[in-house]
PDBQT receptor file of N, H, CA, C and O in Angstrom, charges set to zero:
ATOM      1  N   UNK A   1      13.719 110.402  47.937  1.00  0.00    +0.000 N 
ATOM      2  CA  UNK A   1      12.420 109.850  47.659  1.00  0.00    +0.000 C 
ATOM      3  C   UNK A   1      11.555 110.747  46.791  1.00  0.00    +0.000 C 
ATOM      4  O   UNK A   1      12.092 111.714  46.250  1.00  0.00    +0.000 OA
ATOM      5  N   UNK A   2      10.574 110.567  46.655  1.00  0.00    +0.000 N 
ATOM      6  H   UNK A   2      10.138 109.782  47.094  1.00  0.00    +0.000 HD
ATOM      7  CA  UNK A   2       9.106 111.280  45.954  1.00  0.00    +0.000 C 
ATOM      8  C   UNK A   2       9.305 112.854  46.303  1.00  0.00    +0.000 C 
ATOM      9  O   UNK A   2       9.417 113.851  45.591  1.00  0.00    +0.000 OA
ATOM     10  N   UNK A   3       9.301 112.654  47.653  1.00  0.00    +0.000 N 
ATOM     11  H   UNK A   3       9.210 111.843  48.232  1.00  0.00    +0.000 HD
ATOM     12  CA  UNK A   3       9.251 114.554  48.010  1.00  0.00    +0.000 C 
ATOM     13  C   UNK A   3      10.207 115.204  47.119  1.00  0.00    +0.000 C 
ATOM     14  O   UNK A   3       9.951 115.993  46.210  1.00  0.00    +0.000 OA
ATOM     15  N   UNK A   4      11.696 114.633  47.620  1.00  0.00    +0.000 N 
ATOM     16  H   UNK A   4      11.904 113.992  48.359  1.00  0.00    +0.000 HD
ATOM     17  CA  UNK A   4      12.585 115.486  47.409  1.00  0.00    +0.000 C 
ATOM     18  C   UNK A   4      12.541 115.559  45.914  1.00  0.00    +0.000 C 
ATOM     19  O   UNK A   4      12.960 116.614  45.436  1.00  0.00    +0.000 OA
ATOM     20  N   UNK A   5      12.028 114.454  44.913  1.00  0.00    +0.000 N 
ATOM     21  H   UNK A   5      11.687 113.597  45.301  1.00  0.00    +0.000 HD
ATOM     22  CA  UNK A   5      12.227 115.033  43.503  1.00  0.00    +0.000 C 
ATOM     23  C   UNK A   5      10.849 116.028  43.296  1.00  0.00    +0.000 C 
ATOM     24  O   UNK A   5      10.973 116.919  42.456  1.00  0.00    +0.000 OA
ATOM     25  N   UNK A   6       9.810 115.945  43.868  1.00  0.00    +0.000 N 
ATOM     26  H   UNK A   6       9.709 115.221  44.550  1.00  0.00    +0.000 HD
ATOM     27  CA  UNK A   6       8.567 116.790  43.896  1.00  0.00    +0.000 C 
ATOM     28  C   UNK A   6       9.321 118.049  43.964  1.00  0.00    +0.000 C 
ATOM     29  O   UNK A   6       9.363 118.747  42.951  1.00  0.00    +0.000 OA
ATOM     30  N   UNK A   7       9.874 118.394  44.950  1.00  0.00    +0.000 N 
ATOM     31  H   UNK A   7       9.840 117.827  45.773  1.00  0.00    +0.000 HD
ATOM     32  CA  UNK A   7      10.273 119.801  45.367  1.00  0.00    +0.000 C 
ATOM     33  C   UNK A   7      11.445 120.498  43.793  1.00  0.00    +0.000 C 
ATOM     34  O   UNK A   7      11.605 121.613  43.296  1.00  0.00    +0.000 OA
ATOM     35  N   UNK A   8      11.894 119.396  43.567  1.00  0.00    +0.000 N 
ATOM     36  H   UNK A   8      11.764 118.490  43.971  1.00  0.00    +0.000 HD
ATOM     37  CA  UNK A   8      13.004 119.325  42.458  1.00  0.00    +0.000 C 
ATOM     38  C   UNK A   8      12.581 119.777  40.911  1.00  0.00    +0.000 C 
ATOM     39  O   UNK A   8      13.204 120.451  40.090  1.00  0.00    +0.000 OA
ATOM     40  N   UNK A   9      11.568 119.281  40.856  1.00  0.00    +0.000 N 
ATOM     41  H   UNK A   9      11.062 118.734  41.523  1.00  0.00    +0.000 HD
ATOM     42  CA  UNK A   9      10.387 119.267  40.073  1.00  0.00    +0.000 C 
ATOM     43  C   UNK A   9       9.735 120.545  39.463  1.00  0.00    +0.000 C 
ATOM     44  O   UNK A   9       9.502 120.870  38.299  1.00  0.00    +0.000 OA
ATOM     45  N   UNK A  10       9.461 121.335  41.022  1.00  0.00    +0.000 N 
ATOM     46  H   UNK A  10       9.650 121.071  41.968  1.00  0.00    +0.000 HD
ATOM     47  CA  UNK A  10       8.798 122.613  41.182  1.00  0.00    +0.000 C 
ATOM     48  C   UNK A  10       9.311 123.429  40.846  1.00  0.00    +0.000 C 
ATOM     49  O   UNK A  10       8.816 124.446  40.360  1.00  0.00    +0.000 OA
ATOM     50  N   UNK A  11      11.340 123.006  41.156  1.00  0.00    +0.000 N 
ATOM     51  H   UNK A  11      11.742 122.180  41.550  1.00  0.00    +0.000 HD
ATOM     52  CA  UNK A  11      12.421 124.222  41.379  1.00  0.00    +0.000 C 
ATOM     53  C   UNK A  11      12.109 124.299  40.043  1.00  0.00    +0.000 C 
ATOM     54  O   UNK A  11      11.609 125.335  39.603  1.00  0.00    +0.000 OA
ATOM     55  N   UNK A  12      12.359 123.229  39.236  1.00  0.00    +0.000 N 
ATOM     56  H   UNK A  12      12.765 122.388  39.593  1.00  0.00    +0.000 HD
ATOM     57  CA  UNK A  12      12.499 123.414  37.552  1.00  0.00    +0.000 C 
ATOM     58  C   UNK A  12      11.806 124.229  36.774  1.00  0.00    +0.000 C 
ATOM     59  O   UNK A  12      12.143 125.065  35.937  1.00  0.00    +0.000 OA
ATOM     60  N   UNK A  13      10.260 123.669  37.381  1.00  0.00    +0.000 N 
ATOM     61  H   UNK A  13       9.986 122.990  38.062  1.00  0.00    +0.000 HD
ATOM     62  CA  UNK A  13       9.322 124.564  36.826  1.00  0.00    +0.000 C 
ATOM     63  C   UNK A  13       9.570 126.311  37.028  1.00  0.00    +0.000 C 
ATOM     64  O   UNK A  13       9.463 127.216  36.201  1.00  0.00    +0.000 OA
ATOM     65  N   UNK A  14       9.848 126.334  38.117  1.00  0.00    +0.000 N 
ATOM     66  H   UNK A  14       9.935 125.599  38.789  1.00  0.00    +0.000 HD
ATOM     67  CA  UNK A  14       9.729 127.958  38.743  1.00  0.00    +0.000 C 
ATOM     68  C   UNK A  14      10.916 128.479  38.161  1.00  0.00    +0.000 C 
ATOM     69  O   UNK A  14      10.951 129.708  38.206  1.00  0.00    +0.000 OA
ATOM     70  N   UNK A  15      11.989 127.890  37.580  1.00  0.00    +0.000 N 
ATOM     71  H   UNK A  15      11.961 126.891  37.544  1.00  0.00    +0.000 HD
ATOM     72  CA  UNK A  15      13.100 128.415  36.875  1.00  0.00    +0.000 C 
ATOM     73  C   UNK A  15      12.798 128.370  35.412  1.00  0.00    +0.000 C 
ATOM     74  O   UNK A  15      13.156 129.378  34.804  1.00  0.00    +0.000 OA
ATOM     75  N   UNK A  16      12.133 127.291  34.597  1.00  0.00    +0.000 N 
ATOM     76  H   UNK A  16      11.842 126.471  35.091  1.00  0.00    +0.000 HD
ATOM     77  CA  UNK A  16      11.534 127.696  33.749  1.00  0.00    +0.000 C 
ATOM     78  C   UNK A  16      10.745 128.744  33.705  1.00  0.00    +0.000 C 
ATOM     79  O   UNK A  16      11.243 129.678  33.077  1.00  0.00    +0.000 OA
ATOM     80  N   UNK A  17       9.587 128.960  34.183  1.00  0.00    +0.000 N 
ATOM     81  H   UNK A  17       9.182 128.201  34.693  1.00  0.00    +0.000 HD
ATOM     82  CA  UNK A  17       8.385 130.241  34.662  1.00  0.00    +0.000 C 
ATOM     83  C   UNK A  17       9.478 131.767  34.219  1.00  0.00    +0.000 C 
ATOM     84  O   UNK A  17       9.376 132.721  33.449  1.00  0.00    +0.000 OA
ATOM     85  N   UNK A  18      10.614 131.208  35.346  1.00  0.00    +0.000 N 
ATOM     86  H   UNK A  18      10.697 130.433  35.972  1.00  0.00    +0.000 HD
ATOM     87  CA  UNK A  18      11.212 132.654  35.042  1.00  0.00    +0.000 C 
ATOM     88  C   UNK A  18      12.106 133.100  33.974  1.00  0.00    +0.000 C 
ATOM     89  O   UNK A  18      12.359 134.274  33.705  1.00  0.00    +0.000 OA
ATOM     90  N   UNK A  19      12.594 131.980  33.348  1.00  0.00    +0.000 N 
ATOM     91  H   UNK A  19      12.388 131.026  33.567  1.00  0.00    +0.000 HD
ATOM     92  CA  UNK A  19      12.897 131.880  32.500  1.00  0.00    +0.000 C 
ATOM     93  C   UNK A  19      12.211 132.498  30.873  1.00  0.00    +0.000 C 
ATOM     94  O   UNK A  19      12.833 133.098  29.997  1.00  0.00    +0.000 OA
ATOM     95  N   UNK A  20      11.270 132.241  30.880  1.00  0.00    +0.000 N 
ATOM     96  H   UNK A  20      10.765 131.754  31.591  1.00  0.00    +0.000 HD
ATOM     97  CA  UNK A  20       9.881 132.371  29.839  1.00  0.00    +0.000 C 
ATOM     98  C   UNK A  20       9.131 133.622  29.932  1.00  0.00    +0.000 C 
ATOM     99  O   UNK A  20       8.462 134.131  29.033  1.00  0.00    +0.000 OA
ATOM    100  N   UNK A  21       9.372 134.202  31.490  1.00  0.00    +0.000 N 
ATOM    101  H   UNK A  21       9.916 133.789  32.221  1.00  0.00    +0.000 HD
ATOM    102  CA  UNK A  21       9.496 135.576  31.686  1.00  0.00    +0.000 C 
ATOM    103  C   UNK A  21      10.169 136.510  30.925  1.00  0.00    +0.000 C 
ATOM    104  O   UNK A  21       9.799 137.287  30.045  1.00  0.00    +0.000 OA
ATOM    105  N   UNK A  22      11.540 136.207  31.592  1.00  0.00    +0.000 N 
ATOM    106  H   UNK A  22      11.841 135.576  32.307  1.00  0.00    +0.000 HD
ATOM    107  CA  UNK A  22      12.434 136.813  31.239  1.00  0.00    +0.000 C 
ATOM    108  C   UNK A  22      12.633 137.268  29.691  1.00  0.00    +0.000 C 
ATOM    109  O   UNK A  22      12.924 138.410  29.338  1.00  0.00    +0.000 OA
ATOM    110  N   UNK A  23      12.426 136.179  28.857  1.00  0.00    +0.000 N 
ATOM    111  H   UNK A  23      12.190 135.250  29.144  1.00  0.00    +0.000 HD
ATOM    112  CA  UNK A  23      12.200 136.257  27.175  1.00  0.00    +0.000 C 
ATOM    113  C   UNK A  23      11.056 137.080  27.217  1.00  0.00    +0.000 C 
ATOM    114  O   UNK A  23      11.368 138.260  27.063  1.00  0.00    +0.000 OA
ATOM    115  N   UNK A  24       9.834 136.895  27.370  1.00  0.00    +0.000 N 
ATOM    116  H   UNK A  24       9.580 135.936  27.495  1.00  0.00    +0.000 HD
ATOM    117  CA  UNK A  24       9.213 137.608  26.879  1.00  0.00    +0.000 C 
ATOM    118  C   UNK A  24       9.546 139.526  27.453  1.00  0.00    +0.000 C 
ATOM    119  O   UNK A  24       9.010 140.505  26.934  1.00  0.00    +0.000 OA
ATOM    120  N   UNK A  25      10.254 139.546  28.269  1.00  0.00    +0.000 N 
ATOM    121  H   UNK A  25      10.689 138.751  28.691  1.00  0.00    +0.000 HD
ATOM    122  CA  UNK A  25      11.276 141.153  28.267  1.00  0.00    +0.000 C 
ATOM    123  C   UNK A  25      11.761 141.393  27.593  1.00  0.00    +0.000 C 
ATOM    124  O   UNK A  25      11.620 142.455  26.988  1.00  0.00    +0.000 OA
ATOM    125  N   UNK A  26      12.335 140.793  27.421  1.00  0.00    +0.000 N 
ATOM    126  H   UNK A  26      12.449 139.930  27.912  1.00  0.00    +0.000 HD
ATOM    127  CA  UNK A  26      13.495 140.885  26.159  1.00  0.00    +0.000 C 
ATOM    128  C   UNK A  26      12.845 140.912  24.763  1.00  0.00    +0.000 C 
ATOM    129  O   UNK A  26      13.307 141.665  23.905  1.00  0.00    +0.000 OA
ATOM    130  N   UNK A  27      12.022 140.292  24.563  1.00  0.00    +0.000 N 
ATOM    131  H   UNK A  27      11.647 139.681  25.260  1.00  0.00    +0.000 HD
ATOM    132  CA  UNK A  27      11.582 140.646  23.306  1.00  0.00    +0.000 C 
ATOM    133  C   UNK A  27      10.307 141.926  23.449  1.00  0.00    +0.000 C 
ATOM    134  O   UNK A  27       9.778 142.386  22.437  1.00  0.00    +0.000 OA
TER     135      UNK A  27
C-alpha cells in the first residue's frame, strides 16, 4: 500500500542524499 511505497520512497531519497554526498568527496 501507500506506507510501504512511502517508506520506499524515503529509502531512495536517503540513498540518493548519500549518494550526492559521496560525489561531492570525491570531487
Amino acid at each position: 500500500g501507500y506506507c510501504v511505497r512511502s517508506q520506499a520512497v524515503t529509502h531512495c531519497i536517503n540513498e540518493f542524499i548519500r549518494d550526492t554526498q559521496s560525489c561531492d568527496h570525491r570531487q
